[in-house]
C-alpha positions in Angstrom: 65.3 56.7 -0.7 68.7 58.4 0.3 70.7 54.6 -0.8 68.8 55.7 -4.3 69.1 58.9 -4.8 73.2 58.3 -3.4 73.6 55.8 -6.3 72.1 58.7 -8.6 74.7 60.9 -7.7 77.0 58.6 -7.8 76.1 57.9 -11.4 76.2 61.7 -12.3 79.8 62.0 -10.6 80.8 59.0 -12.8 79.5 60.7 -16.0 80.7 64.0 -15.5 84.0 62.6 -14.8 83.6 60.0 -18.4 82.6 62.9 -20.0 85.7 65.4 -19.5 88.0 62.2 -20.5 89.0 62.0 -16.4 88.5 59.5 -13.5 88.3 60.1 -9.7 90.2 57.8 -6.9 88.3 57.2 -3.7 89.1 58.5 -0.2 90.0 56.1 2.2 87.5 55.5 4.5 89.3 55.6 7.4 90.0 59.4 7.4 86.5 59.8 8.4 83.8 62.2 7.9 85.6 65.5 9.3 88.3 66.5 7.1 89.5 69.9 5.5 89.7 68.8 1.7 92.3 70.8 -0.3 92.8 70.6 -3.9 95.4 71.5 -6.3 96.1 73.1 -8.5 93.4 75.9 -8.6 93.4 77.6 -12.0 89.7 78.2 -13.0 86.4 78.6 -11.6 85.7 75.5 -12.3 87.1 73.9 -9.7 83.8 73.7 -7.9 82.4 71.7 -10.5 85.6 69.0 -9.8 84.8 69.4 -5.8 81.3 68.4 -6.6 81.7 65.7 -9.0 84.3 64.4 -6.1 81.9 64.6 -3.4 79.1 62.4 -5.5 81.7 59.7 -6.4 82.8 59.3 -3.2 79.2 59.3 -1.7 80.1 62.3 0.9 78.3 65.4 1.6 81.4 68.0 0.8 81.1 71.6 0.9 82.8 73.5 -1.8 83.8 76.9 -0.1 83.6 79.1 -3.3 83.2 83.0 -3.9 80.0 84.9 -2.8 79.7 86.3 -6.1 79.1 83.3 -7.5 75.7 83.2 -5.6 73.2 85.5 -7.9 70.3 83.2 -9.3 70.0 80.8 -10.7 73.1 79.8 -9.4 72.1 80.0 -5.4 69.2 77.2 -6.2 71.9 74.5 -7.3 74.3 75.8 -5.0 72.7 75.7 -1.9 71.2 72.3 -2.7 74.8 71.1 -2.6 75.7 72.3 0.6 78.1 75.0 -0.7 80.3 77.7 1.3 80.0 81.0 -0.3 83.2 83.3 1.2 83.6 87.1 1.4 87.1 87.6 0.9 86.8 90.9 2.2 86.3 89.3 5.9 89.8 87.1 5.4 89.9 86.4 9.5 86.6 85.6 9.9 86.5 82.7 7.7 88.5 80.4 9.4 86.2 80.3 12.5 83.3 80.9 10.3 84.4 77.4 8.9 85.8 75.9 12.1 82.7 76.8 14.3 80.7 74.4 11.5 83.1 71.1 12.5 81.0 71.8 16.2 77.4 72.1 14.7 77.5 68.6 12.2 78.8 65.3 12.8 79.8 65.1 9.4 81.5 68.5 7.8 83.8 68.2 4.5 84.6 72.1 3.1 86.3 72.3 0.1 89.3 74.4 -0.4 91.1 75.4 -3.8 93.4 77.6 -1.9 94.1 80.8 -3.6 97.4 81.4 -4.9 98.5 78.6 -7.3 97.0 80.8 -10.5 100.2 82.3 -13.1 99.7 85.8 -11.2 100.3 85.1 -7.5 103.5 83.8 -6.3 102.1 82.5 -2.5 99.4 80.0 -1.4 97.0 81.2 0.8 96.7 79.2 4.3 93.3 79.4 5.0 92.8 75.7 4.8 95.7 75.0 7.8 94.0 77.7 10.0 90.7 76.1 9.9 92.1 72.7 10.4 94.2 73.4 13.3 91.3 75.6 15.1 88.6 72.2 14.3 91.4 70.1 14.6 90.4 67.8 12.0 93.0 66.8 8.8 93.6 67.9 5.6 93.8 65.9 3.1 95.6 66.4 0.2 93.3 65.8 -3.5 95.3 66.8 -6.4 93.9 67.8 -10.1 96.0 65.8 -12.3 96.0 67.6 -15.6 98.8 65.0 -17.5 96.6 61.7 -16.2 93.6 63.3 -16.0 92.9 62.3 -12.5 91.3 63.4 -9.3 93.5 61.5 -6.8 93.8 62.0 -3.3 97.7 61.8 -1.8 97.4 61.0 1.4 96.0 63.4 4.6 98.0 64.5 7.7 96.9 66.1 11.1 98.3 69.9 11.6 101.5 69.8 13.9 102.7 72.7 16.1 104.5 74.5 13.2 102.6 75.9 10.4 106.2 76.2 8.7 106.5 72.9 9.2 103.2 71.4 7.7 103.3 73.7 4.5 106.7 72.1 3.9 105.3 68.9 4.5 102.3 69.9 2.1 104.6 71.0 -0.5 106.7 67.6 -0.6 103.9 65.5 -1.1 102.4 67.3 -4.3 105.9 68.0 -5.3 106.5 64.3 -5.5 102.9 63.9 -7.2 104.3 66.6 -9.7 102.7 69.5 -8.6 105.3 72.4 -7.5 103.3 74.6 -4.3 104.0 78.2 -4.6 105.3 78.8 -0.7 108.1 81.1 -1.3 110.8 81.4 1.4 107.9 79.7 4.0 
């Protein structure tokens, strides 16, 4: 039953994707099935929708973190069927071993991150998604919301080093040379 109902969503992933004139590249299966999964550019609430369509195309269980106010009903019933993270932004420290303390309860944990602070009004990401990595120490890897091709691609993943500095440059160089410019400021 689950081989069925994993080609079904498959098949919906595939649609939603055919639908909105995009495609979606696969993650390599060697990465594994603990991984932070950080998108950008985030510049709508629909990112979730993206995160989701992701997660049925490449036949993994991901978690979309996404506001708590987006859980009123009917919403919650969908939502909670798909395994998604609501966040109170008003408990910022929390989160992270909110998040990380999940990697130790499943044996297969993918939350989704659209990190805040790639919309036209704030000039710094928000490093959340590092944090929670480095405390699980699991990867991040790097999917990126190609606007021009109309992709969802994934650019590679990497393993948080000792300098937080350090792997936001990193970060930064790899969707820069995708074409995607990461708001750090002086990091």
């Amino acid at each position: 039953m689950n081989y069925i109902f994993s080609w079904i969503k498959y098949g919906i992933g595939m649609l939603f994707f055919k639908m909105l004139g995009w495609t979606c590249k696969k993650v390599p299966k060697e990465i594994g099935d603990k991984y932070v999964l950080i998108g950008f550019p985030h510049n709508t609430n629909m990112d979730a929708p993206f995160g989701i369509g992701f997660s049925f195309v490449n036949r993994v269980q991901t978690s979309p973190m996404i506001k708590k106010e987006w859980m009123f009903w009917p919403m919650t019933i969908i939502f909670k069927a798909m395994k998604v993270v609501p966040i109170d932004r008003s408990a910022a420290g929390d989160i992270v071993d909110q998040v990380a303390d999940e990697f130790l309860k499943r044996d297969k944990f993918i939350p989704v991150v659209f990190p805040e602070g790639t919309r036209k009004d704030v000039k710094l990401i928000k490093t959340g998604f590092w944090h929670i990595a480095e405390k699980a120490n699991v990867p991040i890897v790097f999917l990126y919301k190609d606007a021009q091709k109309k992709q969802v691609r994934i650019l590679g993943h990497m393993v948080t080093g000792k300098s937080k500095k350090d792997d936001l440059i990193k970060i930064r160089d790899i969707y820069r040379n995708a074409g995607y410019e990461i708001p750090l400021g002086d990091v």
